[in-house]
PQR file with spaces between the fields and no chain letter, atoms N, CA, C, O and H, PARSE charges and radii, in Angstrom:
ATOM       1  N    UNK     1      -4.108   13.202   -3.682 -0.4000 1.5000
ATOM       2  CA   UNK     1      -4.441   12.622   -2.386 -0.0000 2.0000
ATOM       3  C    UNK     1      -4.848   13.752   -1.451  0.5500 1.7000
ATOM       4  O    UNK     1      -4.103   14.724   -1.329 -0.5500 1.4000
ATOM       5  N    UNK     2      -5.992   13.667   -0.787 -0.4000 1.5000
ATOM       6  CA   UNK     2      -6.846   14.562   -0.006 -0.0000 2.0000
ATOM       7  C    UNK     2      -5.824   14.449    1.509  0.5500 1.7000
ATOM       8  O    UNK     2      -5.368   13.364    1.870 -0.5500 1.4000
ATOM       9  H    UNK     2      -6.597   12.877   -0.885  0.4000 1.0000
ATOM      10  N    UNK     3      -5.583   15.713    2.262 -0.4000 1.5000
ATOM      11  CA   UNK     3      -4.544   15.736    3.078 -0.0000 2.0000
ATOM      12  C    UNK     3      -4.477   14.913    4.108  0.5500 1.7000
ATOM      13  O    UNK     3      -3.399   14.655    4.643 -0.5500 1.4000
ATOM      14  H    UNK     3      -5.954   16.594    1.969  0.4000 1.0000
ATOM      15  N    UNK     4      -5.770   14.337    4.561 -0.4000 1.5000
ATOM      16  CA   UNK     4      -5.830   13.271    5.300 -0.0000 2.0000
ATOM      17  C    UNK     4      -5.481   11.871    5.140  0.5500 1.7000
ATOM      18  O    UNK     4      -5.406   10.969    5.975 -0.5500 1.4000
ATOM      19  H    UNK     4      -6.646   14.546    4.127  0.4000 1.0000
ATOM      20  N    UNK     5      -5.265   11.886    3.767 -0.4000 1.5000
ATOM      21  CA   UNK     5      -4.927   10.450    3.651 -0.0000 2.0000
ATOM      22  C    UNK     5      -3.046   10.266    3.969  0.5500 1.7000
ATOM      23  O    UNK     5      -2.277    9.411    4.409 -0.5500 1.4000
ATOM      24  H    UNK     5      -5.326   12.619    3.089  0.4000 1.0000
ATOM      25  N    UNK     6      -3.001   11.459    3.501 -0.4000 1.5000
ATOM      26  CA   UNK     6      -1.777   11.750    3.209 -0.0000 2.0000
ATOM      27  C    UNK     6      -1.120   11.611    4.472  0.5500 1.7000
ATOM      28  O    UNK     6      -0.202   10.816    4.674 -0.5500 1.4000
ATOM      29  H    UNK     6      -3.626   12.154    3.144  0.4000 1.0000
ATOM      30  N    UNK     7      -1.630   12.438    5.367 -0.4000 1.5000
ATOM      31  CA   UNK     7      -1.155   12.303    7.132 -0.0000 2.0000
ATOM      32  C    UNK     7      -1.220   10.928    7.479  0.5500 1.7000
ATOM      33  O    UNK     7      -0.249   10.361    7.979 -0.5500 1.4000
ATOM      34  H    UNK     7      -2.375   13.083    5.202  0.4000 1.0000
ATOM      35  N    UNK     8      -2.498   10.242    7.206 -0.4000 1.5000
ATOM      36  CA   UNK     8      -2.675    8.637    7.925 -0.0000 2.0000
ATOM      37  C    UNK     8      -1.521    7.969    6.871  0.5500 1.7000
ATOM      38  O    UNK     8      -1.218    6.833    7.236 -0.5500 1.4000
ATOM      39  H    UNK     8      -3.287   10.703    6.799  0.4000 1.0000
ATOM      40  N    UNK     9      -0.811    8.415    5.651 -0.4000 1.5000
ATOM      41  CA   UNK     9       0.488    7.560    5.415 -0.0000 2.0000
ATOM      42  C    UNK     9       1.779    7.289    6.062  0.5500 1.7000
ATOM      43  O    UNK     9       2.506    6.367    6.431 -0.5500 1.4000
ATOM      44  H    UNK     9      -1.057    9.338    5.355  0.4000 1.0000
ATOM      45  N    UNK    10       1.620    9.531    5.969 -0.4000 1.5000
ATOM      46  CA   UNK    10       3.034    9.651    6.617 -0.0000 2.0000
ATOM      47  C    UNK    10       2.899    8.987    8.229  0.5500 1.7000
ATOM      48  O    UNK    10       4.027    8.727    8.647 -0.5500 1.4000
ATOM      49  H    UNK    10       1.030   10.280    5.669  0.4000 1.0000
ATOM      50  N    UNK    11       1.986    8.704    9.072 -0.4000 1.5000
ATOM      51  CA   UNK    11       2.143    7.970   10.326 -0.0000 2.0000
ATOM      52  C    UNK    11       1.884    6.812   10.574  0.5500 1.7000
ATOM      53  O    UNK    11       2.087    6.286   11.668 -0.5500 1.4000
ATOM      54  H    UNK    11       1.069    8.915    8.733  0.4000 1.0000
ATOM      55  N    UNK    12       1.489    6.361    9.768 -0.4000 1.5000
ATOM      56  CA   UNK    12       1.960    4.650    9.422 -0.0000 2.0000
ATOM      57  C    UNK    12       3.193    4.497    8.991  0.5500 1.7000
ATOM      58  O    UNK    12       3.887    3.675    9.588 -0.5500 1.4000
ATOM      59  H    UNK    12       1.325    6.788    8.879  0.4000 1.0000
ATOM      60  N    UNK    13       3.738    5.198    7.923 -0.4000 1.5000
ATOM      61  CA   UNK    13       5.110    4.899    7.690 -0.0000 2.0000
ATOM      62  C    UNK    13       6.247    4.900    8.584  0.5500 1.7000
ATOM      63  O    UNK    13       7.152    4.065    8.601 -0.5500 1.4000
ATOM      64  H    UNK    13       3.174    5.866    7.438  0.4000 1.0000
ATOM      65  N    UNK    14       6.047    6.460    9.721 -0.4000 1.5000
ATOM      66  CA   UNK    14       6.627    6.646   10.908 -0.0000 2.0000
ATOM      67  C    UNK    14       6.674    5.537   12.150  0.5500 1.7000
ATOM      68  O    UNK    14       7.513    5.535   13.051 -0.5500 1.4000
ATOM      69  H    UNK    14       5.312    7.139    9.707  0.4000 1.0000
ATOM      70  N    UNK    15       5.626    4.635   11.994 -0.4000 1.5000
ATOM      71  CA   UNK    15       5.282    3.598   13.118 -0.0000 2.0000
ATOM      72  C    UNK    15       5.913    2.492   12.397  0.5500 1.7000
ATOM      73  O    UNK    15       6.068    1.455   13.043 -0.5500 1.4000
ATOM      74  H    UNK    15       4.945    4.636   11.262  0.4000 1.0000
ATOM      75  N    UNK    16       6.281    2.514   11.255 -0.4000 1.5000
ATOM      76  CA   UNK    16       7.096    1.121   11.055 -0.0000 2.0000
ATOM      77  C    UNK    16       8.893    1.132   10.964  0.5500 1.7000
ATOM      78  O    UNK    16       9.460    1.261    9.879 -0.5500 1.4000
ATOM      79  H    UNK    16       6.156    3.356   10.730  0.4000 1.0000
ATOM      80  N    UNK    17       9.414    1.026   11.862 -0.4000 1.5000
ATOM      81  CA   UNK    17      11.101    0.998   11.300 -0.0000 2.0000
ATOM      82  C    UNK    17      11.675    0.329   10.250  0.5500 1.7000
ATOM      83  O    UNK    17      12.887    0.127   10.328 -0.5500 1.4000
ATOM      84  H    UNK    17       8.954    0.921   12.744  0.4000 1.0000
ATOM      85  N    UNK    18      11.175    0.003    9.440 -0.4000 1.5000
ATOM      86  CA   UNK    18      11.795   -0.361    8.409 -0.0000 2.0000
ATOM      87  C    UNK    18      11.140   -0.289    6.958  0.5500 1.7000
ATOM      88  O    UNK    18      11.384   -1.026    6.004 -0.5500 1.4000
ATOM      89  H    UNK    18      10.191    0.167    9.376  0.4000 1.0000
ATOM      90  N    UNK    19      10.044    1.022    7.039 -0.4000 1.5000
ATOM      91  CA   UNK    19       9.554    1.188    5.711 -0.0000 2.0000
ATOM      92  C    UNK    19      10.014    1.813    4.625  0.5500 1.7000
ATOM      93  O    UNK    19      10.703    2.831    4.697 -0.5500 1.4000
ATOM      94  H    UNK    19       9.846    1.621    7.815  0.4000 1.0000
ATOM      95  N    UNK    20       9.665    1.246    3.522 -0.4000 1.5000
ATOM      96  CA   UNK    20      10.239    1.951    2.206 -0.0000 2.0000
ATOM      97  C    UNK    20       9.190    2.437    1.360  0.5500 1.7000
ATOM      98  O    UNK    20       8.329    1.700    0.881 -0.5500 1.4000
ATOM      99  H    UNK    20       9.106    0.419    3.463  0.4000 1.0000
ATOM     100  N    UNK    21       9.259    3.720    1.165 -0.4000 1.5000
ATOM     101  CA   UNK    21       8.283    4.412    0.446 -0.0000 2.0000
ATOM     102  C    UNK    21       8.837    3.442   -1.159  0.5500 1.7000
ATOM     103  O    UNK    21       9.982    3.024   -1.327 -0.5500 1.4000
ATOM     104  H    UNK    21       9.959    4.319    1.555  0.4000 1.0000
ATOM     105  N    UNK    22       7.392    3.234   -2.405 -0.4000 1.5000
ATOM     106  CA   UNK    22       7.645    3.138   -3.599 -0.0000 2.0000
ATOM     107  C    UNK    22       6.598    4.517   -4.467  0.5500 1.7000
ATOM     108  O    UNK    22       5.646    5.239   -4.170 -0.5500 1.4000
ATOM     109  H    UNK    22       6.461    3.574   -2.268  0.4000 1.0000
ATOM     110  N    UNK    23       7.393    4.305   -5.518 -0.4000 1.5000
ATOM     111  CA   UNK    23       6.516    5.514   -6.683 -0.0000 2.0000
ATOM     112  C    UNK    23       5.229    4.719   -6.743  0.5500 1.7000
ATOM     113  O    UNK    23       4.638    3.706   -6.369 -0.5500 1.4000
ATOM     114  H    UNK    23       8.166    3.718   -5.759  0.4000 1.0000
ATOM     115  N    UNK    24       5.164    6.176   -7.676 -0.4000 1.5000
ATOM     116  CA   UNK    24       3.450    5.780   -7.916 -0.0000 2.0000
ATOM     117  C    UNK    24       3.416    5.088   -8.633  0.5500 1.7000
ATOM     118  O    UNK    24       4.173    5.036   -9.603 -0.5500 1.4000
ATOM     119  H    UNK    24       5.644    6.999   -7.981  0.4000 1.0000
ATOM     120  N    UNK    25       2.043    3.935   -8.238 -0.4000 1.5000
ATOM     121  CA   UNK    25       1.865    2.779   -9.219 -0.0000 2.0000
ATOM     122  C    UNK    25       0.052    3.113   -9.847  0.5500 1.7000
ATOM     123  O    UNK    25      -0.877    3.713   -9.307 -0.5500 1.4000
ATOM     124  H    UNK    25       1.428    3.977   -7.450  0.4000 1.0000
ATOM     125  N    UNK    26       0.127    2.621  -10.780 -0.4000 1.5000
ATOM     126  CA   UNK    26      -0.803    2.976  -12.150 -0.0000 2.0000
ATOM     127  C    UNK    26      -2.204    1.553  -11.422  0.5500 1.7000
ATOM     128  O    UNK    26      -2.029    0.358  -11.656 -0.5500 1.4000
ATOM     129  H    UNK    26       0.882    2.134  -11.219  0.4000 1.0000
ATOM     130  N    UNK    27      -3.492    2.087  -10.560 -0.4000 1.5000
ATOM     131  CA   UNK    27      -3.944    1.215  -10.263 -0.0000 2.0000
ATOM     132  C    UNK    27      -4.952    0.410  -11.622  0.5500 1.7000
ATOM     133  O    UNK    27      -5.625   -0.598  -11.404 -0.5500 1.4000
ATOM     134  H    UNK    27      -3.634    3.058  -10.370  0.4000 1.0000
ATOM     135  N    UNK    28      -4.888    0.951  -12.712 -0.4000 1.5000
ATOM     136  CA   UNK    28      -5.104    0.005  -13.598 -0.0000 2.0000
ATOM     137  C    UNK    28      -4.670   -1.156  -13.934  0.5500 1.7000
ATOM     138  O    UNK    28      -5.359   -1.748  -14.765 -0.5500 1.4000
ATOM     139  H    UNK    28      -4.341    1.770  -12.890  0.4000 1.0000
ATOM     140  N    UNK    29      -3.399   -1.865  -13.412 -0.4000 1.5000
ATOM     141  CA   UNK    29      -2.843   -2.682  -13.868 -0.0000 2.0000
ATOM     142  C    UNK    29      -3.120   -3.745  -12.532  0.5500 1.7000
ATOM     143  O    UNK    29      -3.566   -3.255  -11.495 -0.5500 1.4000
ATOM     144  H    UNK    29      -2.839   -1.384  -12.738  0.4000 1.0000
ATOM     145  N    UNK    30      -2.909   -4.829  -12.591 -0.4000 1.5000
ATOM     146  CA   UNK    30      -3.590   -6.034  -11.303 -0.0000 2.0000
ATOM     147  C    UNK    30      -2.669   -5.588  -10.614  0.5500 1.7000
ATOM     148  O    UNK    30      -1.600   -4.997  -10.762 -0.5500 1.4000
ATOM     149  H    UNK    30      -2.546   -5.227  -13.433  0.4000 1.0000
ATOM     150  N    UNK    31      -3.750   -6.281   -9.259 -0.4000 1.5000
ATOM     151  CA   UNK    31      -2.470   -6.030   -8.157 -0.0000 2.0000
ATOM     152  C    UNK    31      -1.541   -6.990   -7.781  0.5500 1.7000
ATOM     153  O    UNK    31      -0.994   -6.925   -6.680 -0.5500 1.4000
ATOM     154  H    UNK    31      -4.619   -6.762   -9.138  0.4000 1.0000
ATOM     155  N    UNK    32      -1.261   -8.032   -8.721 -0.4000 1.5000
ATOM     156  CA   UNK    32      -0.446   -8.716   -8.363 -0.0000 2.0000
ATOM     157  C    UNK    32       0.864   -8.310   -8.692  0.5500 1.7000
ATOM     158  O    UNK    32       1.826   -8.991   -8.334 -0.5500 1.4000
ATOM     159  H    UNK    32      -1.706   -8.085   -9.616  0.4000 1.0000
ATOM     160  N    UNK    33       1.031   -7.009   -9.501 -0.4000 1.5000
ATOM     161  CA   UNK    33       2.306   -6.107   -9.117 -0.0000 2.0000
ATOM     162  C    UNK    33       2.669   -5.970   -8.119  0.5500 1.7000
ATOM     163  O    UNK    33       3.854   -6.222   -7.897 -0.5500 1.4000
ATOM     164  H    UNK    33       0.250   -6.457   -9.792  0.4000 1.0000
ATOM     165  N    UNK    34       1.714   -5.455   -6.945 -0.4000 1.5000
ATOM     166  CA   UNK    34       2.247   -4.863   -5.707 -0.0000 2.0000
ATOM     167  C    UNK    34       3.292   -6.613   -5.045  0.5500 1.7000
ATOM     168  O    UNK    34       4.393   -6.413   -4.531 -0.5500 1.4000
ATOM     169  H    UNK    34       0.752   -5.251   -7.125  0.4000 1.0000
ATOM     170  N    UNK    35       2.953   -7.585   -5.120 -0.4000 1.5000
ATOM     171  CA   UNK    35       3.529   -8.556   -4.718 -0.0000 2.0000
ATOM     172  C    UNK    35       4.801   -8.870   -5.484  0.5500 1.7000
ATOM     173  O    UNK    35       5.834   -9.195   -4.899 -0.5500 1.4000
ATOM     174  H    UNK    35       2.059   -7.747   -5.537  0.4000 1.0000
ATOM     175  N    UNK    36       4.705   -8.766   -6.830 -0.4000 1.5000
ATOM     176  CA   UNK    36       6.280   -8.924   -7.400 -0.0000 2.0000
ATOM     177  C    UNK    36       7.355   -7.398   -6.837  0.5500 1.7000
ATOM     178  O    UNK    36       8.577   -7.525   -6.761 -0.5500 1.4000
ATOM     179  H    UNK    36       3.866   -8.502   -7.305  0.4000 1.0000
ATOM     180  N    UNK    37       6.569   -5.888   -6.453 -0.4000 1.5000
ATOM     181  CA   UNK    37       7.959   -5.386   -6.156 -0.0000 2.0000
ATOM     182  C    UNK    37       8.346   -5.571   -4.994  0.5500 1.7000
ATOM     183  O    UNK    37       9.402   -5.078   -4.598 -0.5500 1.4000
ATOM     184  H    UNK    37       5.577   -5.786   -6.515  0.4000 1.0000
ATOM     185  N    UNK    38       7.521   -6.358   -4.186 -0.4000 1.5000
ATOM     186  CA   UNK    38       7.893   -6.224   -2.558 -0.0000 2.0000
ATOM     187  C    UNK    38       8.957   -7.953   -3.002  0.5500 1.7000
ATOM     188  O    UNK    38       9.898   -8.424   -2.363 -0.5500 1.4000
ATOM     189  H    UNK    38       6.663   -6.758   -4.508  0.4000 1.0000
ATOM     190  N    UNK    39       8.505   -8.325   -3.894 -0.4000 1.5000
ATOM     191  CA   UNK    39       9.621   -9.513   -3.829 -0.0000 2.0000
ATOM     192  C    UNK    39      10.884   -9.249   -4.193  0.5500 1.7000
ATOM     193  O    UNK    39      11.790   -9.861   -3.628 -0.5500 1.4000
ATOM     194  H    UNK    39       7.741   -7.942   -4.413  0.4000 1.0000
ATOM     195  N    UNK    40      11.183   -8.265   -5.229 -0.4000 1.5000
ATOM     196  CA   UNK    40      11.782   -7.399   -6.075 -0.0000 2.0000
ATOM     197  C    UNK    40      12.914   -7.015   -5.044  0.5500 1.7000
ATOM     198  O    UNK    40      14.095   -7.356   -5.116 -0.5500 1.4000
ATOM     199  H    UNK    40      10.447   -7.768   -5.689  0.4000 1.0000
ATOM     200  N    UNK    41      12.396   -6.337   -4.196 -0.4000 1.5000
ATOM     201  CA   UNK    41      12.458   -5.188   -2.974 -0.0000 2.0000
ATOM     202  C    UNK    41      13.089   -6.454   -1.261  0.5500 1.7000
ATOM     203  O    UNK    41      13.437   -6.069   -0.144 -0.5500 1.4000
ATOM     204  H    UNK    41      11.437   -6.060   -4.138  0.4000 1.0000
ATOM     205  N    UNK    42      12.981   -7.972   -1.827 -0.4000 1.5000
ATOM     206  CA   UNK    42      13.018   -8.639   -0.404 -0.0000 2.0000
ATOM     207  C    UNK    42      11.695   -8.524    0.577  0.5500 1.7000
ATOM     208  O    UNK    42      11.632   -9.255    1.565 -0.5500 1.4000
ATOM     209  H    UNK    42      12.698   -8.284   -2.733  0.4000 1.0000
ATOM     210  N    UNK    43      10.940   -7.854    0.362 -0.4000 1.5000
ATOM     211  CA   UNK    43      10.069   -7.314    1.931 -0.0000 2.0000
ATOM     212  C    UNK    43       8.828   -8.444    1.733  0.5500 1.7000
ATOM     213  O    UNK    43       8.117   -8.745    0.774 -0.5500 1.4000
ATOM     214  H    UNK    43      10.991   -7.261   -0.441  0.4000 1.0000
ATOM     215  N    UNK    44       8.900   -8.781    2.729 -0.4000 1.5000
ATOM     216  CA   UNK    44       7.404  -10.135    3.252 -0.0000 2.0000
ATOM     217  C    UNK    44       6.007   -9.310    3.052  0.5500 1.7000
ATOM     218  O    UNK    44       4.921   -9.723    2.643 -0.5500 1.4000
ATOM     219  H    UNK    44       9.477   -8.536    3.508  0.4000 1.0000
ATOM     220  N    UNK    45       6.451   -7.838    3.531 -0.4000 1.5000
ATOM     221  CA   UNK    45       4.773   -7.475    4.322 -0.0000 2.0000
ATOM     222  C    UNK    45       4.737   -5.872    3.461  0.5500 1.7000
ATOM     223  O    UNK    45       5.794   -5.253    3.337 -0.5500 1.4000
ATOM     224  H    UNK    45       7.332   -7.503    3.863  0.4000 1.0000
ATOM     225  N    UNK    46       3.502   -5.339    2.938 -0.4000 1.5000
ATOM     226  CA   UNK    46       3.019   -4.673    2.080 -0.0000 2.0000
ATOM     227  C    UNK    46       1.979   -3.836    2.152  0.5500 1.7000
ATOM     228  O    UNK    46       1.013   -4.240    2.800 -0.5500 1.4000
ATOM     229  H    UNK    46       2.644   -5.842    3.039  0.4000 1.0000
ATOM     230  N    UNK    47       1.912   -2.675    1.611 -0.4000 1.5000
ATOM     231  CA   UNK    47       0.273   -1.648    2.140 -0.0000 2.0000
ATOM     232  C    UNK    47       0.573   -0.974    1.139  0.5500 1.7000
ATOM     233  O    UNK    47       1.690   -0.619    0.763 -0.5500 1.4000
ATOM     234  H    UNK    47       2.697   -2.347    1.085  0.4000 1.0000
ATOM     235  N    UNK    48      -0.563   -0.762    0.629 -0.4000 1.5000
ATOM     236  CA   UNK    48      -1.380   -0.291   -0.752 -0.0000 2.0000
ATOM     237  C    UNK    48      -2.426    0.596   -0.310  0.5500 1.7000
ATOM     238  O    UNK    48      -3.459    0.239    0.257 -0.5500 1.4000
ATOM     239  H    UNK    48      -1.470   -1.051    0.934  0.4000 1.0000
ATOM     240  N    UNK    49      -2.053    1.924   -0.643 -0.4000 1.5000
ATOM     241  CA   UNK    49      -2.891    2.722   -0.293 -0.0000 2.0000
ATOM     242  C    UNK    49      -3.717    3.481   -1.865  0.5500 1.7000
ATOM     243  O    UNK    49      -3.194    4.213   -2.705 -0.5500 1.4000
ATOM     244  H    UNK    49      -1.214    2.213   -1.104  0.4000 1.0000
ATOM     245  N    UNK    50      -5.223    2.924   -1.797 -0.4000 1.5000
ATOM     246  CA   UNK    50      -5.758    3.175   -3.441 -0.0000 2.0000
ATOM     247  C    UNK    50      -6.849    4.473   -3.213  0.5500 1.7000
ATOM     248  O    UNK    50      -7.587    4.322   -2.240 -0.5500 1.4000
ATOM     249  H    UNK    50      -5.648    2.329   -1.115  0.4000 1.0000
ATOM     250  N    UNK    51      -7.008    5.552   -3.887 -0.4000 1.5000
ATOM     251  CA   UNK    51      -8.009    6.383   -3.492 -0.0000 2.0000
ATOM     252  C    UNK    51      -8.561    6.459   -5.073  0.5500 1.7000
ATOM     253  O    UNK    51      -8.076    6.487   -6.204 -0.5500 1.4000
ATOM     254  H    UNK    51      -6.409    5.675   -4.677  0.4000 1.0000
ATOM     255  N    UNK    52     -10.042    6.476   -4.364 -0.4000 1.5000
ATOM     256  CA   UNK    52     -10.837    6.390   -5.503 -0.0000 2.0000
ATOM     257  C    UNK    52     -11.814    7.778   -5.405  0.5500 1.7000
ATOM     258  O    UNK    52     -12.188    8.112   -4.281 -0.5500 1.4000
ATOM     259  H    UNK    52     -10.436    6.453   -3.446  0.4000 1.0000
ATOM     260  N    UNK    53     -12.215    8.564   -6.547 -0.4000 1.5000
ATOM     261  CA   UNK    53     -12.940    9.400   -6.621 -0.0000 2.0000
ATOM     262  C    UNK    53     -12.642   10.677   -5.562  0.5500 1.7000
ATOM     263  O    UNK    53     -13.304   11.716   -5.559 -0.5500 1.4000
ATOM     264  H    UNK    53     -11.910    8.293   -7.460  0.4000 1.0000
ATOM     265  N    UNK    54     -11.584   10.406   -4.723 -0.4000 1.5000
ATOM     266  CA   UNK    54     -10.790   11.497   -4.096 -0.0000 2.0000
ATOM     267  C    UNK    54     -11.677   11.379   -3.085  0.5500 1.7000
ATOM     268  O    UNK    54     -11.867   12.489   -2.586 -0.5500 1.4000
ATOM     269  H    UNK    54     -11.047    9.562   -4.726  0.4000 1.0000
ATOM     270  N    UNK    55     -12.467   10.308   -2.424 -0.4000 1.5000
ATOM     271  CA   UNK    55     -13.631   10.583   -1.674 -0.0000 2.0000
ATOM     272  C    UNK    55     -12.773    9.050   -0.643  0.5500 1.7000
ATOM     273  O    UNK    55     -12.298    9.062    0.493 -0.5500 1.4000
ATOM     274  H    UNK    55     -12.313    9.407   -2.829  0.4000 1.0000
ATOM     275  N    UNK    56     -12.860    8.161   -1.433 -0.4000 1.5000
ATOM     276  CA   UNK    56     -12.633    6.651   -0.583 -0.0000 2.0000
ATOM     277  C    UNK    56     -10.897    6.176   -0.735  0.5500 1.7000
ATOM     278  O    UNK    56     -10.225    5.961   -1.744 -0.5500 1.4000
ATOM     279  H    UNK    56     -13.246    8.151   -2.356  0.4000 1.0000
ATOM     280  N    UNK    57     -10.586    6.132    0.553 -0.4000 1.5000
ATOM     281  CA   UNK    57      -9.183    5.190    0.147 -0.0000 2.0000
ATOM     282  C    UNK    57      -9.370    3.480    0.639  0.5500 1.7000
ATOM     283  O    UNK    57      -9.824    2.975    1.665 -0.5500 1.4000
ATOM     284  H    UNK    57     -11.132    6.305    1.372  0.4000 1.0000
ATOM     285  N    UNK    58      -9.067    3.177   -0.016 -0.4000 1.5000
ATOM     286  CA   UNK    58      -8.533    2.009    0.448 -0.0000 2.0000
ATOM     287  C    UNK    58      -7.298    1.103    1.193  0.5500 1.7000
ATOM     288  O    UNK    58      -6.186    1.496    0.840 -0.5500 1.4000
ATOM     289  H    UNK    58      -8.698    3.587   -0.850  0.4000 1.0000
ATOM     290  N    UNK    59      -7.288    0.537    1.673 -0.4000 1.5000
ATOM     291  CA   UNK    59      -5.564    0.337    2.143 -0.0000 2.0000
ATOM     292  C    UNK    59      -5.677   -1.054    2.227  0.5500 1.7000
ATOM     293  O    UNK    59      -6.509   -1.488    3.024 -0.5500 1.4000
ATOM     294  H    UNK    59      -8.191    0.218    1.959  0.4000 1.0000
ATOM     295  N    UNK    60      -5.003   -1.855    1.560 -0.4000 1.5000
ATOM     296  CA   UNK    60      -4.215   -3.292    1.006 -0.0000 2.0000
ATOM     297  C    UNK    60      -3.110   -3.491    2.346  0.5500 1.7000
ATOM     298  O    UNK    60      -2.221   -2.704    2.670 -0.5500 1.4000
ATOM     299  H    UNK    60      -4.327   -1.502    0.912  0.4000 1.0000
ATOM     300  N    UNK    61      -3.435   -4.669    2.937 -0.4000 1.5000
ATOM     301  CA   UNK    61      -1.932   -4.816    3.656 -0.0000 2.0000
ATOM     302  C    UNK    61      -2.127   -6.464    3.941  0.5500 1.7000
ATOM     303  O    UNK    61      -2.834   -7.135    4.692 -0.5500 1.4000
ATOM     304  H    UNK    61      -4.157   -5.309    2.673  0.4000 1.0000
ATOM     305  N    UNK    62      -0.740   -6.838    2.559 -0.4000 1.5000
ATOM     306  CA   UNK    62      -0.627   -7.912    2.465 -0.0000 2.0000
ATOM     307  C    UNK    62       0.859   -8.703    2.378  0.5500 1.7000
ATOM     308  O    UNK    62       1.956   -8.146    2.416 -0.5500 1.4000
ATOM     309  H    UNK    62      -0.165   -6.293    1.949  0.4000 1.0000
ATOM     310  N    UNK    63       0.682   -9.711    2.290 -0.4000 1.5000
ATOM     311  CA   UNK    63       2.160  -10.388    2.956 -0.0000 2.0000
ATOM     312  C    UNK    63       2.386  -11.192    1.769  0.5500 1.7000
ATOM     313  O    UNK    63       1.498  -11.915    1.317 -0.5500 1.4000
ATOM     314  H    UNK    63      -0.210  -10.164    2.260  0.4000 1.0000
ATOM     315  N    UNK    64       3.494  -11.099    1.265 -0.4000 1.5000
ATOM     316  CA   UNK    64       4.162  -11.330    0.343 -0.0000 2.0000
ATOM     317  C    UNK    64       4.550  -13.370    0.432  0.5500 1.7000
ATOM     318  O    UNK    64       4.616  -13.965    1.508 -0.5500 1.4000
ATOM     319  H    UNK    64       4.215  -10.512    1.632  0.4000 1.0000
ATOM     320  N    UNK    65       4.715  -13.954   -0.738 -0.4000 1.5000
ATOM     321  CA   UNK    65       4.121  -13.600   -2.149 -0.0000 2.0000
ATOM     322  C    UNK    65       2.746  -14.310   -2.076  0.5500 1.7000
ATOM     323  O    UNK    65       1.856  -13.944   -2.843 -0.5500 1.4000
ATOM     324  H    UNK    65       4.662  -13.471   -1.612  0.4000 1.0000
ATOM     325  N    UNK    66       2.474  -15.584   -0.942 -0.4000 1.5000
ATOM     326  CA   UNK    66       1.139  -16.234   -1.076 -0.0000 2.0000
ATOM     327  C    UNK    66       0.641  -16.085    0.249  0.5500 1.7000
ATOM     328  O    UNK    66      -0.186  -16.877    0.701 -0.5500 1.4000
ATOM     329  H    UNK    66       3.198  -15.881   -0.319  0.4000 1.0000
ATOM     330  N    UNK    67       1.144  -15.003    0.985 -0.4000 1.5000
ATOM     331  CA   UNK    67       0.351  -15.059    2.048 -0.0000 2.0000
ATOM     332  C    UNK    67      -1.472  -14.133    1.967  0.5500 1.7000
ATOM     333  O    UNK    67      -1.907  -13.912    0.836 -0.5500 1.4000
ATOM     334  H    UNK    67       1.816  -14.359    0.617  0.4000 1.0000
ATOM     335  N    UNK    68      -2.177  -13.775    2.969 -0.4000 1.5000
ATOM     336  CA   UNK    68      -3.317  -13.670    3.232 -0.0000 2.0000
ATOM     337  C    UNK    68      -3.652  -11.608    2.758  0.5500 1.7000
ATOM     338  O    UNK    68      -3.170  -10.892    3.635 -0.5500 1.4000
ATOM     339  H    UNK    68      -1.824  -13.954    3.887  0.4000 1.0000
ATOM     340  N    UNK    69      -3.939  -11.274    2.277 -0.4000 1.5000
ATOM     341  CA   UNK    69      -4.697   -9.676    1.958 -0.0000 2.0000
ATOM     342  C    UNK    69      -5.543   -9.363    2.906  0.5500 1.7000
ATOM     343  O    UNK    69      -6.399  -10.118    3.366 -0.5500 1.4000
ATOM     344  H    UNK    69      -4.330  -11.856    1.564  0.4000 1.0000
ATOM     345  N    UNK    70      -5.294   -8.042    3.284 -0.4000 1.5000
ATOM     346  CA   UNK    70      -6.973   -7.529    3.880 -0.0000 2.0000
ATOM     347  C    UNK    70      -6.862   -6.237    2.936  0.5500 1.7000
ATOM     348  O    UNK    70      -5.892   -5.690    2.411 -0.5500 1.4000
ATOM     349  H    UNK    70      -4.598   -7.429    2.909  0.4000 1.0000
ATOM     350  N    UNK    71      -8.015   -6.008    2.929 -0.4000 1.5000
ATOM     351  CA   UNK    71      -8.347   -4.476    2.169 -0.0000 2.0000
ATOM     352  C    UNK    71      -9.730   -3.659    3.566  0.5500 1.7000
ATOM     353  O    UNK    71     -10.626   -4.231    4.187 -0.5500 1.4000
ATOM     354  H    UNK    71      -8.802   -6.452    3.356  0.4000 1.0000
ATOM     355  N    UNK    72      -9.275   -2.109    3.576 -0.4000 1.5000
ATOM     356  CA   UNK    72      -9.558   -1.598    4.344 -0.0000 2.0000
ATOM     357  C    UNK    72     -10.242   -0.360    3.545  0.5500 1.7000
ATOM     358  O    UNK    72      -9.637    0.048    2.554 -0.5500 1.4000
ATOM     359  H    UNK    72      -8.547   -1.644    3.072  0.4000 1.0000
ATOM     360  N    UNK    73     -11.272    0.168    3.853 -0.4000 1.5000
ATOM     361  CA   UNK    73     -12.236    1.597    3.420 -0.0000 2.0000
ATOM     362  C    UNK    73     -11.703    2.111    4.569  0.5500 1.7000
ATOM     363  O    UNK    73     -11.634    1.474    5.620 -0.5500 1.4000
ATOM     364  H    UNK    73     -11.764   -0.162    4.659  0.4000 1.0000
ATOM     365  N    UNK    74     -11.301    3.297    4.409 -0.4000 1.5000
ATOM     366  CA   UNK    74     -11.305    4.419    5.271 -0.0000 2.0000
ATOM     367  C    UNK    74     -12.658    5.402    5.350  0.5500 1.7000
ATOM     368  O    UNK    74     -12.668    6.380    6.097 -0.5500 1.4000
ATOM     369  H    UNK    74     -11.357    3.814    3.555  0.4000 1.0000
C-alpha cells in the first residue's frame, strides 16, 4: 500500500469510535466475505479498502448484511 492510502486509512479509522481493524483479506475471493465477517464480528457498517496495480484504490463502504454498497476510486 502506497503511503497515501495508508494515511487516508489510518484517518478514517481515527474518525470512527468504534473501528476495528481486520487482516488481510485475499481480494480474489467474492466480496461477499467482507459481509459474513462484519456479521461474524456483530458490526452493521463496513469499508473495504482494494488497491489495484499500486496506482488505484478503491474503497467499499457497505452496510451489513442486505443493506446498500458504494464503491469509491480514489
Amino acid at each position: 500500500i502506497v503511503f497515501r492510502f495508508r494515511h487516508l486509512m489510518q484517518d478514517l479509522i481515527s474518525l470512527m469510535p468504534h473501528a476495528v481493524k481486520e487482516t488481510k483479506l485475499d481480494t480474489k475471493d467474492t466480496l461477499n466475505v467482507i459481509s459474513e465477517i462484519s456479521e461474524l464480528r456483530s458490526c452493521t457498517n463496513s469499508i473495504f479498502f482494494d488497491v489495484k496495480k499500486h496506482k488505484d484504490l478503491y474503497i467499499w463502504f457497505c452496510k451489513a448484511p442486505n443493506g446498500p454498497s458504494l464503491k469509491f476510486h480514489c
